[in-house]
C-alpha positions, 0 to 999 in steps of 0.5 A, a space after each residue: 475185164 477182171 484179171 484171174 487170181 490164182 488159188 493154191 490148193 494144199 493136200 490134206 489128210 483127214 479121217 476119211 482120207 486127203 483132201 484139198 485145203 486153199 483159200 479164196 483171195 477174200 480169205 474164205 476156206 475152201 476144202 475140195 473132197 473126192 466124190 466116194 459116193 459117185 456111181 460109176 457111168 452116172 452124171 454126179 461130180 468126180 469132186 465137191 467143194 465146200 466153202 467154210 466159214 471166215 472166223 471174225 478177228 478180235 477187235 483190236 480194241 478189245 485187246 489193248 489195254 485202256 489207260 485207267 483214269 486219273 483221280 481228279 487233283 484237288 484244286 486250290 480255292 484262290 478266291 480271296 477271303 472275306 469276312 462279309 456276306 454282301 461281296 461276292 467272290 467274283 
């Protein structure tokens, strides 16, 4: 059996009063608002939940600078010289 994770709530105030702010242990936000629209008697929910989304991270990759390349040295032609066409330098 799955053991249960606990998940901190933190009071938040914002333009229409406080909420609840947490996180699941996956890192989704969850945000736990006070039902103002619930009928007195009626069968609707004292308080929603919704869940937002998780932002991606920047690839690490993309934020390490890549070494720029090397110019290729010019290297020198040892071959030995010579002056007649029938001999090939190898």
């Amino acid at each position: 059996m799955e053991q249960s994770k606990d998940i901190g709530l933190w009071v938040k105030e914002g333009k229409k009063g406080k909420y609840f702010a947490g996180k699941m242990p996956d890192g989704t936000p969850i945000f736990i608002f006070k039902n103002d629209k619930k009928v007195t008697g009626s069968n609707q929910p004292d308080y929603r939940m919704k869940f937002g989304e998780i932002k991606p991270q920047a690839r690490p990759s993309a934020a390490v600078a890549q070494p720029k390349a090397q110019p290729a040295k010019a290297v020198p032609n040892l071959a030995p010289q010579s002056n007649s066409d029938d001999e090939l330098p190898f």
